[in-house]
C-alpha positions, 0 to 999 in steps of 0.5 A, a space after each residue: 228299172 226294166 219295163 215290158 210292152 207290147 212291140 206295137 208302142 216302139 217306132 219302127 225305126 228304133 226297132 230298126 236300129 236296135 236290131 241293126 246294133 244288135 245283129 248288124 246290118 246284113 241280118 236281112 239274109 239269115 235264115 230266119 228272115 227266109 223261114 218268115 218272109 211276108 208274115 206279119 209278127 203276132 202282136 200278142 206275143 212280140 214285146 218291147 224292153 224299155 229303160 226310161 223311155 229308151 228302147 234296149 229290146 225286142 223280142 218278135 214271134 212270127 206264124 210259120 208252119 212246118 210243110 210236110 207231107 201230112 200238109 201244114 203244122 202251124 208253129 211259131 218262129 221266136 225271134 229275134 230276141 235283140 237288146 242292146 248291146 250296152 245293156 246286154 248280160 243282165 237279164 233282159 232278153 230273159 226277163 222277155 222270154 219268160 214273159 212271151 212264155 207265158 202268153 204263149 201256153 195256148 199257141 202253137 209250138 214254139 220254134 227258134 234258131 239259137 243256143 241249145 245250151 242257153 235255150 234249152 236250160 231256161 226255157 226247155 227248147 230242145 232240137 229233139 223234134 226238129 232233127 229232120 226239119 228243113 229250112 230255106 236256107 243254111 242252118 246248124 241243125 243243132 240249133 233248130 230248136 223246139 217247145 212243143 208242150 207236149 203236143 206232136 209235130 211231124 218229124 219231117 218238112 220244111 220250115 217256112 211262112 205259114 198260109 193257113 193263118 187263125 186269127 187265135 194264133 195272131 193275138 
């Protein structure tokens, strides 16, 4: 039996471990790491997979923003979306993602870098919004991904950590 919490009742340390097993050790210098760096995750929307009382997976949302020229858009970055490598395939990553989705409803839009085929049949993320987006660092453009709920973003900018934190946007 899978149960969910939030990410804050995990020792970081596990959280370390199972995102070193998952991802592997040199994950520091992706891209997304770059888009967030300094920001802190939003507790209300970063959550714990827990087996027993085994950590097998997290899932983080970070405040970003889109810098352009109309100024800063909020958003918020997804992930990364970790379970353990042994418990992988069984539909845990998923079980996280649906519910961050529903907290999510009254956040800014979503932003992820990942699979469009997986992201976007399950969760409705697309790369229509994000194709003239930037990010600090290389990325595959059809990977950029975004659910905005039918709110608009700006078509162009640069992806990165957010100044103009709200605290409804940190719950």
């Amino acid at each position: 039996m899978i149960t969910l919490s939030p990410l804050a009742d995990a020792a970081p340390a596990d959280i370390e471990r199972l995102l070193d097993s998952a991802f592997g050790t040199d994950r520091h210098g992706r891209t997304a790491y770059r888009i967030r760096a300094g920001m802190a995750a939003i507790p209300d929307l970063s959550l714990a997979a827990w087996e027993a009382d085994r950590l097998i997976g997290t899932l983080q949302s970070w405040p970003i923003a889109l810098h352009g020229p109309a100024g800063e858009t909020s958003l918020i970055l997804v992930g990364p979306v970790a379970v353990d490598p042994t418990r992988q395939q069984r539909g845990i990553g998923r079980q996280m993602m649906e519910a961050m989705l529903t907290r999510a409803s009254s956040h800014p839009p979503l932003v992820l870098i990942g699979d469009p085929e997986y992201y976007g049949r399950h969760f409705d993320f697309t790369a229509d919004a994000t194709a003239a987006w930037d990010a600090p660092g290389p990325f595959e453009h059809r990977r950029l991904l975004a659910r905005t709920g039918g709110r608009d973003v700006p078509t162009h900018g640069m992806l990165g950590p957010r100044h103009e934190t709200k605290a409804s946007d940190l719950r």
